[in-house]
C-alpha positions in Angstrom: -75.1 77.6 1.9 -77.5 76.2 -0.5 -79.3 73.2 1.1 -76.5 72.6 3.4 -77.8 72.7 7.2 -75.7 75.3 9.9 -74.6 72.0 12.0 -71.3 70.9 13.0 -71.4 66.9 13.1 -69.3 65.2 15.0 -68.8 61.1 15.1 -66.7 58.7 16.7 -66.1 56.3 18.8 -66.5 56.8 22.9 -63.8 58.3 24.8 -62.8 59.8 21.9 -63.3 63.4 23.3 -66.2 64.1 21.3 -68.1 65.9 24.5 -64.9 68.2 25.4 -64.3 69.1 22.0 -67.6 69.7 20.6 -68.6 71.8 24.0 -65.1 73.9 23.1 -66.1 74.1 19.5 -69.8 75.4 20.5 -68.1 78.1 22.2 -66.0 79.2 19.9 -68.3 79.4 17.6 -71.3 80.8 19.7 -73.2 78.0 18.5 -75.4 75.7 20.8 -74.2 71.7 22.1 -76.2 69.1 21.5 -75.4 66.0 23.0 -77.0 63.4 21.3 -75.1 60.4 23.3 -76.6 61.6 26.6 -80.3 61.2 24.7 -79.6 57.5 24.2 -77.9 57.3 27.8 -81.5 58.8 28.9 -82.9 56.1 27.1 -81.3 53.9 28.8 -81.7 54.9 32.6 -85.2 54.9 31.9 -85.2 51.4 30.5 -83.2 50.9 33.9 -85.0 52.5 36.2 -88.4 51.4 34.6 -87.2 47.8 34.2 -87.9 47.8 30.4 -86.2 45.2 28.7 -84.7 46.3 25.5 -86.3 43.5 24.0 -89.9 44.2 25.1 -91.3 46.3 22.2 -94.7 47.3 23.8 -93.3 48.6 27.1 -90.9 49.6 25.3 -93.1 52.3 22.8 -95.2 52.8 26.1 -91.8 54.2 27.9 -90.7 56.2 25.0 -94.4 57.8 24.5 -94.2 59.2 27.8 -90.1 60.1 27.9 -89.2 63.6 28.0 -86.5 64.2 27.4 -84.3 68.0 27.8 -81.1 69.3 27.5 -79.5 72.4 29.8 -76.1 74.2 29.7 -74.0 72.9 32.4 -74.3 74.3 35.6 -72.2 75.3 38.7 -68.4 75.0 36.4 -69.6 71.2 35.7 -68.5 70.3 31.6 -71.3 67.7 31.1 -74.7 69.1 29.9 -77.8 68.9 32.6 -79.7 65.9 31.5 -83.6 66.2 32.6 -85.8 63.0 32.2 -89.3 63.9 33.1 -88.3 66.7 34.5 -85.7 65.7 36.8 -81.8 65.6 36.6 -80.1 62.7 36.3 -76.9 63.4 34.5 -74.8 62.0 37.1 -76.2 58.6 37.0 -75.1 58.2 33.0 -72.1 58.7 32.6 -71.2 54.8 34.0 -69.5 52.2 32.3 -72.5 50.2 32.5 -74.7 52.6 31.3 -73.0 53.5 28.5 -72.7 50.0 27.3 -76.9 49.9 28.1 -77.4 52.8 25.8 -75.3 50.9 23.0 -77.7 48.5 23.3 -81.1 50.1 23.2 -79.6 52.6 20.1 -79.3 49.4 17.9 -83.5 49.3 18.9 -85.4 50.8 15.6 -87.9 52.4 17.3 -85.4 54.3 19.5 -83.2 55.3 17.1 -86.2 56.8 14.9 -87.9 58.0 18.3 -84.3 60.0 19.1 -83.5 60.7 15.3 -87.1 62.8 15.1 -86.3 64.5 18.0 -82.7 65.5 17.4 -83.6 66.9 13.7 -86.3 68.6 15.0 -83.6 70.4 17.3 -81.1 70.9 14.7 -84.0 72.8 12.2 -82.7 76.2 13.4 -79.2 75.4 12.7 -76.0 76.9 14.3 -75.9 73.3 16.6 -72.6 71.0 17.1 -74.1 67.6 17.2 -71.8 65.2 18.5 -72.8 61.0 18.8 -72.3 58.0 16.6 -74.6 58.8 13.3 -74.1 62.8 13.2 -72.9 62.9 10.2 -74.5 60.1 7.9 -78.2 59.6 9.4 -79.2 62.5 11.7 -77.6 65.3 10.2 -76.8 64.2 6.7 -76.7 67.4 5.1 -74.3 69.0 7.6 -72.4 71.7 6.2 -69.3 70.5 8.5 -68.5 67.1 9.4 -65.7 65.6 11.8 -64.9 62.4 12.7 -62.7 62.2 16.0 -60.9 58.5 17.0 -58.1 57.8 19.6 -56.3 54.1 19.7 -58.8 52.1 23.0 -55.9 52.2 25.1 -55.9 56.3 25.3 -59.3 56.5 25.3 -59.3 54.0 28.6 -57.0 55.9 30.2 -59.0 59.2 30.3 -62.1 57.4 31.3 -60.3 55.9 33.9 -59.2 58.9 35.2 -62.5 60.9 34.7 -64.2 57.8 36.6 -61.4 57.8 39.1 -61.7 62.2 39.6 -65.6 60.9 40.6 -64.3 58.7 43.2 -65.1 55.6 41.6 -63.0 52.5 41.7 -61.6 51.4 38.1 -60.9 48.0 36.6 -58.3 49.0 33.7 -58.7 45.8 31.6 -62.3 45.6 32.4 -63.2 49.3 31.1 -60.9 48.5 27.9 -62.8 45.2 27.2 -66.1 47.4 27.5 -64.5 50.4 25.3 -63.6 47.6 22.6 -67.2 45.6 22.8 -68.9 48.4 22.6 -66.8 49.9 18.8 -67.6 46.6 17.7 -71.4 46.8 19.0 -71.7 50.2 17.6 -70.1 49.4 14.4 -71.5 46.1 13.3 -75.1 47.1 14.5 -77.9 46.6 11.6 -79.1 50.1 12.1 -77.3 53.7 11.6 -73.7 51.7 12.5 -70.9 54.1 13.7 -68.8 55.0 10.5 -67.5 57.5 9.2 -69.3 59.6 6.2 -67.4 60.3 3.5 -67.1 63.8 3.6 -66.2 64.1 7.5 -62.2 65.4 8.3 -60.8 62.3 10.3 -59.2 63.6 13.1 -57.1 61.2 15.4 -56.9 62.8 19.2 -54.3 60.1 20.5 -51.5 62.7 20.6 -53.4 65.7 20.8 -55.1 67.4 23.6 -59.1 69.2 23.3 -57.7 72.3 22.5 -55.6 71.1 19.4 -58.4 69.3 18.2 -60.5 72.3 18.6 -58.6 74.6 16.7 -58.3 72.1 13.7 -61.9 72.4 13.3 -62.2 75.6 13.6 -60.0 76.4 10.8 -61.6 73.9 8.6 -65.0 75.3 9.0 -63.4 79.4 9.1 -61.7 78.4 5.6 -64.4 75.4 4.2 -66.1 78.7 2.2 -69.8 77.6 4.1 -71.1 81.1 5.7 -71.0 81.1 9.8 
């Protein structure tokens, strides 16, 4: 493999099914998940919790000096991994709307992203990982032996948010959670630092018309027959 890392990378936009395929593709492949989105969604809650502004650098480099972060399997048939901040669980409290468009915000923050980046590559040094977020591919794992990018038109990618928000009993706003979804791509993509693009190796893959277990058999066909050893 030469100096090509053992990590599947995997970009795109949210509600793309980037968490569903890459846990399926981890599987598959007996390799390990990393969800780097729920790191920044972390981030975040702290931020919220702690009532950090974004903005405030010192209390901001205070909060991240003492963040731990960790990442468990799911548990108890749940598909979303178990996210620990300082120790205590708090996966269910990221996975809002308004979170997610909170961690858009605090990953455009330099000293998070390098903070997260560190952190993330540090995890990936063993190899065998499926990284999944926004700059997989072109900043975190740029040497990647496999890269995917994986998009869906905003209206699809509404309409299973809607529905996972709606299976957890909340109360959806259709046009509301499409104006986030849109506001955020263009956040995420016009930000200064590590924007969400595409690299120029990555397989685009478009999951509009196809469900996680199509998707997941494209990929792993590409990476069976891409001539990188497993």
């Amino acid at each position: 493999m030469s100096d090509m890392m053992q990590v599947v990378a995997i970009d795109g936009p949210s509600g793309g099914g980037k968490s569903t395929v890459s846990r399926g593709l981890a599987n598959r492949l007996n390799f390990t998940y990393l969800d780097t989105g729920a790191m920044y969604r972390a981030v975040a809650y702290a931020c919220w919790e702690k009532k950090v502004e974004p903005g405030d650098g010192e209390e901001l480099k205070q909060l991240l000096s003492e963040l731990v972060i960790e990442l468990l399997p799911a548990m108890n048939g749940e598909n979303d991994v178990q996210v620990l901040v300082n120790g205590r669980e708090v996966g269910s409290h990221l996975r809002t709307p308004e979170m997610g468009m909170l961690a858009s915000q605090v990953s455009a923050i330099p000293v998070v992203r390098s903070h997260l980046t560190q952190l993330q590559q540090q995890m990936g040094k063993a190899g065998r990982i499926v990284a999944e977020g926004r700059d997989t591919g072109t900043v975190v794992f740029p040497k990647a032996a496999w890269k995917f990018f994986l998009d869906a038109k905003p209206e699809i990618r509404m309409r299973r948010r809607a529905d996972q928000l709606r299976s957890q009993g909340a109360d959806v706003d259709e046009q509301q959670l499409l104006a986030q979804i849109i506001k955020r791509d263009k956040d995420d993509s016009e930000r200064a630092i590590a924007p969400l693009k595409q690299a120029t190796e990555a397989v685009y893959l478009d999951s509009s018309d196809k469900d996680a277990e199509k998707i997941i058999s494209l990929m792993y066909d590409h990476i069976l027959n891409s001539g990188h050893a497993l």
